[in-house]
N, C-alpha and C positions, 0 to 999 in steps of 0.2 A: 285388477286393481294394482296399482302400484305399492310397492313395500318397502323399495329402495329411493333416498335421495342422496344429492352429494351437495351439501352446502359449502359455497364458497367463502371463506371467512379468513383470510388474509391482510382484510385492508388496513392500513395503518389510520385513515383520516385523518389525513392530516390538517384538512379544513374545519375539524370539529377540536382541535385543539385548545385550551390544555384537557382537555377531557380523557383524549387519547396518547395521553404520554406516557402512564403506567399502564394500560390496556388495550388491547386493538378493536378497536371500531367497533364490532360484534358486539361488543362485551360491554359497552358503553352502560350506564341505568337510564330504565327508562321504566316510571312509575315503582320501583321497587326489587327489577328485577332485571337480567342482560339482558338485550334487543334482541339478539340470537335468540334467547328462551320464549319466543311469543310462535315463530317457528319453528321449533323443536315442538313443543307441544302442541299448536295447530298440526303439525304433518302426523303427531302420533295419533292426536284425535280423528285423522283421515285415514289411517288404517297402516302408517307407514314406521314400518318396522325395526329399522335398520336404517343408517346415517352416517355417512365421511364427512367429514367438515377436511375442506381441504385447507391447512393453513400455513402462516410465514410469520410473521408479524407478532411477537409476544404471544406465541401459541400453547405458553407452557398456562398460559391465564384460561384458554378454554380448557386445556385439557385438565387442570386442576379442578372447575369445575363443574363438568360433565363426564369425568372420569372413564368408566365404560359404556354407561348410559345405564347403567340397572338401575340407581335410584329414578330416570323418568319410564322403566320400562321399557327400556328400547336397548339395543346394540349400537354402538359408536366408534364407529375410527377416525383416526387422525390421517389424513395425508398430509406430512411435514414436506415443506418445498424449502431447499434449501438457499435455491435463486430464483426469482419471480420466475414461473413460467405461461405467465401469461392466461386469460381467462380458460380458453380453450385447452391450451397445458396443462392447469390445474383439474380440470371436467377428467381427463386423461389419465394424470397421473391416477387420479381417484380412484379411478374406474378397477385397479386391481385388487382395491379393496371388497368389491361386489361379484358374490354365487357368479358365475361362466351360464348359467343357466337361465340371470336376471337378463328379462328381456325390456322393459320400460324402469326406466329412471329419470324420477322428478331431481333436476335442477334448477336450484337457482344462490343470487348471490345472500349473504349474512345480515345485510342491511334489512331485508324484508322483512314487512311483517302483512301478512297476508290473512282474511276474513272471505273466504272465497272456497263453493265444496269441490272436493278433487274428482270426484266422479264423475260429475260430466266434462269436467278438460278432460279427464283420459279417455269417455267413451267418443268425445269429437276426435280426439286423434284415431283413435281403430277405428271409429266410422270410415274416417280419409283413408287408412293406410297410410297416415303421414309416417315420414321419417321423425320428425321433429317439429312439433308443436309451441306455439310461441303464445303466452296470456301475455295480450293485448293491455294497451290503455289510454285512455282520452287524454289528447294534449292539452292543457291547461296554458291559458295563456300569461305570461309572465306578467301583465300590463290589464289595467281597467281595460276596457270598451266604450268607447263612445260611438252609439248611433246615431244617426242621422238620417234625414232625409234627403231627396233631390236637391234641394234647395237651399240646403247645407242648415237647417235647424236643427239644433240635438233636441233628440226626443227622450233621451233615455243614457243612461250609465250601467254599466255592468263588468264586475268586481270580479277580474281573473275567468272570466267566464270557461270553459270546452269547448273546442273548438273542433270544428267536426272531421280532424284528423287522428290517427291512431299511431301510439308507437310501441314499441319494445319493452315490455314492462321488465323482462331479464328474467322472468321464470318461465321452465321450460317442463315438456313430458318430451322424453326423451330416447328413441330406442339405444338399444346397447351400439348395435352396429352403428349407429351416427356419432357418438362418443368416441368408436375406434378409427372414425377418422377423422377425427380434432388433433389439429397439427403437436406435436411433443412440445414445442413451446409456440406461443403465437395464439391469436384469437382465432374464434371457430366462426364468428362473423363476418371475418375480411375474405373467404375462401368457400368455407363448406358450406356457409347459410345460405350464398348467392347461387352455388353449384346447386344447392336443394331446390330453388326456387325456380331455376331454369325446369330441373327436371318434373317439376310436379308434387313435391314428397315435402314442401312445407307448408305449412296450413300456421293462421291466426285464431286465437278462439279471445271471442270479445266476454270481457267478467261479467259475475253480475255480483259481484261483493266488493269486499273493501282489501284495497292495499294504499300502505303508508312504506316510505323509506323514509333515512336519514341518512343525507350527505351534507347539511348542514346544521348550521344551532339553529337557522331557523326552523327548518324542516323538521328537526328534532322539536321544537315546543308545540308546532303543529299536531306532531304525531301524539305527543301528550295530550294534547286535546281531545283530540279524535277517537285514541284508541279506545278509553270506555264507553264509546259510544259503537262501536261496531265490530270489537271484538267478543267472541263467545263468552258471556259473562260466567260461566263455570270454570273456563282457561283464565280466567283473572285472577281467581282465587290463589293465592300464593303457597304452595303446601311443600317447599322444599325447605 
């Protein structure tokens, strides 16, 4: 089981603005509470112990209020970036925040809020002996659908449909030793994902739960929608 994650929680948002001008992204409310804290406590209700929020960006806001983590039961560091170093940089810098002995580390970005169990992504990844494990997700198509037939009569309409392509959802199971070599600054995408891929050692695992982000207001009203519907309705209850 995994016990460690490094959440990446830097972003400024600047597309979700004025929201984000006293707070960084993470921190944003959503139904009562920061977007950050729907993952922190999904990852503790998954057995996960221990938490870097890697950050830049108005981090004195998380750290004020996630302090060490003892009021959520968990352990908490900060890794303070004090120049963007990039996603892969940031995985990196984190990384000496976590036990020499942790060998799998859930990653992913601050924006997520994820309804999805962690034990079977990590038993698909030791299944493979992947290096690094990627949660998957349905491309959604930006645009209605209109069908048609041969003969060009629409038969039918369909609203944003899936499309039967798969992308990068941004959460990851992670070994240690993949982490050590994500570039000191730079993304771990443009280099180590593609090196992984040649060799064998990255694998996809398709969800079978729910994940929302928020990179826009619209995105964000969405995820207010949605979230009580397929978020763990005991992690809703507000008890901080």
């Amino acid at each position: 089981m995994v016990k460690a994650a490094i959440i990446l929680a830097g972003g400024k948002g600047e597309r979700l603005r004025p929201l984000t001008d006293k707070v960084p992204k993470p921190m944003i409310d959503i139904l009562g509470r920061p977007l950050i804290e729907y993952q922190v406590l999904w990852l503790k209700d998954q057995g996960v112990t221990h938490i870097v929020f890697s950050c830049g960006y108005k981090n004195e806001v998380i750290r004020g209020y996630f302090k060490d983590g003892s009021e959520f039961g968990l352990k908490i560091d900060y890794a303070i970036e004090e120049t963007p170093l990039g996603r892969g940089g940031a995985f990196k810098n984190a990384l000496k925040f976590i036990p020499a002995d942790t060998k799998l580390v859930y990653g992913a970005n601050g924006d997520e809020v994820i309804a999805e169990p962690l034990a079977p992504f990590v038993k698909f990844h030791e299944k493979n002996n992947a290096t690094a494990t990627i949660l998957l997700q349905r491309l959604i198509s930006p645009f209605g659908i209109v069908e048609i037939e041969d003969d060009g009569k629409v038969t039918a309409f369909r609203e944003k449909p899936q499309l039967p392509h798969w992308i990068n959802a941004g959460v990851y199971i992670l070994n240690r030793s993949c982490i050590e070599m994500f570039p000191d600054v730079g993304d771990h995408e443009t280099e180590v994902f593609p090196n992984l891929t040649k060799e064998g050692k990255l694998y996809g695992y398709k969800p079978t739960g729910f994940r929302g982000t928020v990179n826009t207001i619209k995105e964000m009203n969405e995820l207010i929608k949605e979230l009580p519907k397929y978020f763990p309705q005991h992690l809703l209850v507000n008890t901080k």
